[in-house]
C-alpha positions in Angstrom: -0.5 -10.3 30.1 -0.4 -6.4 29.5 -2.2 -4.7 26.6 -1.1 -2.2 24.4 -2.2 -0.2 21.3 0.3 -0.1 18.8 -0.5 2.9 16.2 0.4 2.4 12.4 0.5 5.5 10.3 1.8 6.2 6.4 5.6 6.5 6.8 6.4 9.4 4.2 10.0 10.0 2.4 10.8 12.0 -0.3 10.6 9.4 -2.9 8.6 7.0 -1.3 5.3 6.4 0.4 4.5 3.4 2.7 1.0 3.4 3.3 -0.5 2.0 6.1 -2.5 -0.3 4.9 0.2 -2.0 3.1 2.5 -1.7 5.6 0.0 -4.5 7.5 -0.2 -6.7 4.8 3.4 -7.2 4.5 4.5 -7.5 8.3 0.5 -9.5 8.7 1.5 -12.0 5.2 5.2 -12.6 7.5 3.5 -12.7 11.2 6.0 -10.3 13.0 5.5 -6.3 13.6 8.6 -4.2 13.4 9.8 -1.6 15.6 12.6 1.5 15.7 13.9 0.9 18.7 14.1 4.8 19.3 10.6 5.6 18.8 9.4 2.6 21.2 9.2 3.5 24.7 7.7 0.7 26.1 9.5 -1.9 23.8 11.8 -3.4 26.1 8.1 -4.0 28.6 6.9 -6.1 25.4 6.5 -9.9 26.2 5.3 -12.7 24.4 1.4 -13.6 24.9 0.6 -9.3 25.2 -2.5 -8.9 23.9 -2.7 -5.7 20.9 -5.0 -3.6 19.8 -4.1 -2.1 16.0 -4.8 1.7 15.7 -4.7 3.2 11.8 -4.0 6.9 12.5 -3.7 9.5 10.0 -6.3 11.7 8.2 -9.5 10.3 7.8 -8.5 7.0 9.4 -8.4 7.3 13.1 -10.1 3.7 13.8 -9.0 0.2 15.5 -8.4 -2.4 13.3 -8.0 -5.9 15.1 -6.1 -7.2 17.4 -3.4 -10.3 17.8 -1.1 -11.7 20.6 2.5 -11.3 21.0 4.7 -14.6 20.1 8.1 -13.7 21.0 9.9 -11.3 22.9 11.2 -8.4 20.6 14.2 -9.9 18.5 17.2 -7.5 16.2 15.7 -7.6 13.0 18.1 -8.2 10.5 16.4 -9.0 7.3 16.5 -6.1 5.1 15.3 -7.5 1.7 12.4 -4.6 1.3 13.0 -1.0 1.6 10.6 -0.9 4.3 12.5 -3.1 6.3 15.6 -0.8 6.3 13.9 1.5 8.4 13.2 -0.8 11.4 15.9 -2.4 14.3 13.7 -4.7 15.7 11.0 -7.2 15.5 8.0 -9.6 17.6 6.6 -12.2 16.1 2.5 -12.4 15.9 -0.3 -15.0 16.3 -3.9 -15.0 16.7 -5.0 -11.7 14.2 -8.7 -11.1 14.7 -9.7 -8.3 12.2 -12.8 -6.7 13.9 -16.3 -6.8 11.6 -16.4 -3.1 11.3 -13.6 -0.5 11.4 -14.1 1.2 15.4 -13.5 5.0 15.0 -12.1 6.5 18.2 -14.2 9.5 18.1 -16.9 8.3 19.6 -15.2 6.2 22.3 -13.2 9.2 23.3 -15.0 10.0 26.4 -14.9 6.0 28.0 -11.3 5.6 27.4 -9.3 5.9 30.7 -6.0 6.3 28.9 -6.9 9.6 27.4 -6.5 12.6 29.6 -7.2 15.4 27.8 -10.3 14.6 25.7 -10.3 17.5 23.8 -6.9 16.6 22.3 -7.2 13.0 22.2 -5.0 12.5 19.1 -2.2 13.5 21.6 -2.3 10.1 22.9 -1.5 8.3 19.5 1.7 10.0 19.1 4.8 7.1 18.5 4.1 3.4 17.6 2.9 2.0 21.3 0.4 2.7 24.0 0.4 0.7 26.8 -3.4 0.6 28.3 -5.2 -1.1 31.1 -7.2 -4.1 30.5 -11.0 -1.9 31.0 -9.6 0.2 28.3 -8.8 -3.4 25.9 -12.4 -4.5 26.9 -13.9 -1.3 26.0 -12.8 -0.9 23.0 -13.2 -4.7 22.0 -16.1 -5.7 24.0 -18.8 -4.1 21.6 -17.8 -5.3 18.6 -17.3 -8.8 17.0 -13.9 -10.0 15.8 -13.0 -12.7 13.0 -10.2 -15.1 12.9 -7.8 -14.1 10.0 
């Protein structure tokens, strides 16, 4: 099983905001995550049982959120009854979402995390909507700190 980080942001238009946190409720309440194909570099790598780590970015967010497990291979999405779904290609379905007890900032993980080069400019690495990461980076940043079955 490979792990990956996949980063969630607000997705801004000119008349219409999806905020982040809603965007998880939705695709959490239907048990996929969504994906534009051209903004996924490692989506065709994704397999079912991969085990995720959920990143918030954006201003004043910058924390992990919980993680879940892959259950399906990615999939055409073609349901487009919500404007936000317009925006997406393709799908994965979810299982298994663990919200942790406390949001984990990155700040102060920075320095322990393998996958991040250039310390100084660590938000470099949570450009685009997946991160693949080794499995000490997974462990240290879920290790520390409880999770809870949704």
């Amino acid at each position: 099983m490979a792990k990956y980080i996949f980063i969630v942001n607000d997705i801004i238009y000119p008349k219409q905001t999806f905020y982040a946190k809603d965007t998880i409720k939705l695709l959490f309440d239907e048990k996929i995550w969504l994906f534009k194909e051209s903004h996924v570099p490692h989506m065709k790598n994704l397999k079912k049982d991969d085990e995720i780590i959920l990143y918030v970015a954006g201003a004043n967010r910058r924390y992990f959120y919980c993680t879940f497990i892959l259950d399906s291979s990615i999939e055409l999405f073609n349901k487009k009854n919500q404007k936000l779904y317009t925006l997406f290609s393709n799908y994965v379905k979810i299982k298994d979402i663990k919200y942790f007890n406390e949001k984990i900032y990155l700040k102060p993980m920075v320095a322990n995390l393998k996958f991040i080069k250039d310390k100084k400019n660590y938000g470099l690495f949570f450009r685009g909507a997946v991160r693949k990461i080794t499995d000490d980076d997974y462990n240290q940043i879920t290790s520390d700190y409880s999770a809870a079955n949704l």
